[in-house]
VMD Tcl script that draws the C-alpha trace (Angstrom):
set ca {
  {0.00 0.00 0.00}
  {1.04 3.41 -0.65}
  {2.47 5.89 2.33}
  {0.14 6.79 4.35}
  {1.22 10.06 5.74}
  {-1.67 12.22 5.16}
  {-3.56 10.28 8.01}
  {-2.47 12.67 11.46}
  {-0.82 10.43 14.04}
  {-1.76 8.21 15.51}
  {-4.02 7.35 12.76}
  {-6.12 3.69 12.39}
  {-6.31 2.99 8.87}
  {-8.68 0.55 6.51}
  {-8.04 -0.66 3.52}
  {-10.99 -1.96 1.34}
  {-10.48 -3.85 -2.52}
  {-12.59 -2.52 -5.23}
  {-12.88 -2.93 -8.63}
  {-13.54 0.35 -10.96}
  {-14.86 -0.23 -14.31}
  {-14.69 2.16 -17.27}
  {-14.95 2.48 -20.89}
  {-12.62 5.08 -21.68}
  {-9.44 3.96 -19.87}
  {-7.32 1.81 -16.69}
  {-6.86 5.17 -15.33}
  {-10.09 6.51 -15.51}
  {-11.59 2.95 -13.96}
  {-9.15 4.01 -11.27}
  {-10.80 7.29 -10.90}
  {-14.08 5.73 -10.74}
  {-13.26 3.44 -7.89}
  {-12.01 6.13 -5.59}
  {-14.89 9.06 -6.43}
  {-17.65 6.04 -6.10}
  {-15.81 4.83 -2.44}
  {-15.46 8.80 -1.56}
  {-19.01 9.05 -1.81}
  {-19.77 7.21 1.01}
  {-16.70 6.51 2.93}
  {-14.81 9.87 4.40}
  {-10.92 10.61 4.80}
  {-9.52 8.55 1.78}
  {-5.93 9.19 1.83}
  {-4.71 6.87 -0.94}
  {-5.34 4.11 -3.49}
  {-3.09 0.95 -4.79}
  {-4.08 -0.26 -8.41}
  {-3.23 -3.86 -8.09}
  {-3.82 -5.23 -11.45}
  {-5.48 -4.05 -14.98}
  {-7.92 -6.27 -17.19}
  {-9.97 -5.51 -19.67}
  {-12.89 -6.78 -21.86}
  {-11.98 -6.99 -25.32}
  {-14.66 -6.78 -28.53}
  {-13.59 -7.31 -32.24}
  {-10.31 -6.63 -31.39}
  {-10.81 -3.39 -29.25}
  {-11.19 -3.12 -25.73}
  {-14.20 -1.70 -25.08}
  {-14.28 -2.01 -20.94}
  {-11.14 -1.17 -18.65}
  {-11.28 -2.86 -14.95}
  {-8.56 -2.03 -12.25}
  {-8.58 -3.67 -8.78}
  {-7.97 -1.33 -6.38}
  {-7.13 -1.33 -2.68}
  {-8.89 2.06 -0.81}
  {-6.92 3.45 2.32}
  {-8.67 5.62 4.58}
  {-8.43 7.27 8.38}
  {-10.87 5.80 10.33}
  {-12.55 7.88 13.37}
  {-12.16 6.40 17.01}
  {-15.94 6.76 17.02}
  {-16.34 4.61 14.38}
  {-13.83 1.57 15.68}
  {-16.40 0.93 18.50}
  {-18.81 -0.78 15.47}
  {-16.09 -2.39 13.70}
}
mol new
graphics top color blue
foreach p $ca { graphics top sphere $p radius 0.5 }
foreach p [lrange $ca 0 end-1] q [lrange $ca 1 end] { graphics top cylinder $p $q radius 0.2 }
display resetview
């Protein structure tokens, strides 16, 4: 995983796996991933693309998937419910 200094110390961090899908590019399935997981989860202070496929059509690819792994600062509040 990335560095994780923009988390303040002490800092608890989580790291979730995604996958982003796109149909322009690896990058922009990337981009995808972390504005769909920053909707909903606060403090994301990196990503780590861990492998590119792709679906391919008459000899083009026409979709772009990148697993990703999501780091972000987690609140003490919200370690009681983990």
């Amino acid at each position: 995983m990335a560095n994780n200094n923009h988390a303040q110390a002490p800092a608890t961090i989580r790291v979730i796996e995604l996958v982003g899908v796109s149909d322009k590019s690896w990058s922009d399935a990337a981009q995808q991933a972390v504005e769909r997981a920053s909707e909903t989860i606060r403090h994301v202070t990196g990503v780590d693309v861990l492998h590119s496929t792709g679906v391919v059509r008459e000899g083009k690819i026409v979709e772009y998937h990148v697993n990703v792994k999501i780091a972000f600062a987690v609140d003490r509040e919200d370690l009681r419910f983990a």
